[in-house]
N, C-alpha and C positions, 0 to 999 in steps of 0.2 A: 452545499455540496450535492452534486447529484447522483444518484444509481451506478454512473461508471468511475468517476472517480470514488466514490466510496469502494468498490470492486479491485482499483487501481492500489489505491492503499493499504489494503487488504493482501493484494499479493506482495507488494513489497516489504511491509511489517514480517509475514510467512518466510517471504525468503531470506531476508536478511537475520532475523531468528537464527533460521537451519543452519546459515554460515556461522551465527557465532556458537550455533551448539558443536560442528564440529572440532569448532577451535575450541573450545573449551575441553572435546571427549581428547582430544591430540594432546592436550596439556594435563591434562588429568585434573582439571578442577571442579572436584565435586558437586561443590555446594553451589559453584555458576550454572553448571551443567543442569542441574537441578531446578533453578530456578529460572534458567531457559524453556525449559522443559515445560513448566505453567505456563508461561505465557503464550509458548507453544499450543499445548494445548484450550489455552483459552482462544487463541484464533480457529482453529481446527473448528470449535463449535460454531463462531460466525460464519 
């Protein structure tokens, strides 16, 4: 894998996250929400 594709994957992991965090803030499910929320965060650092 190279420098763009890693890059590439990267943005799509992030975005696709954000989507399900907001479905999950519209559903009210805490504990999804939450644990979107890490993983989120854990791309944020890369």
């Amino acid at each position: 894998m190279n420098n763009g594709e890693i890059i590439q994957k990267g943005i799509e992991d992030f975005k696709n996250i954000q989507r399900h965090m907001l479905i999950a803030k519209e559903e009210n499910a805490i504990k999804t929400y939450a644990s979107l929320k890490d993983d989120y965060i854990s791309l944020k650092v890369v």
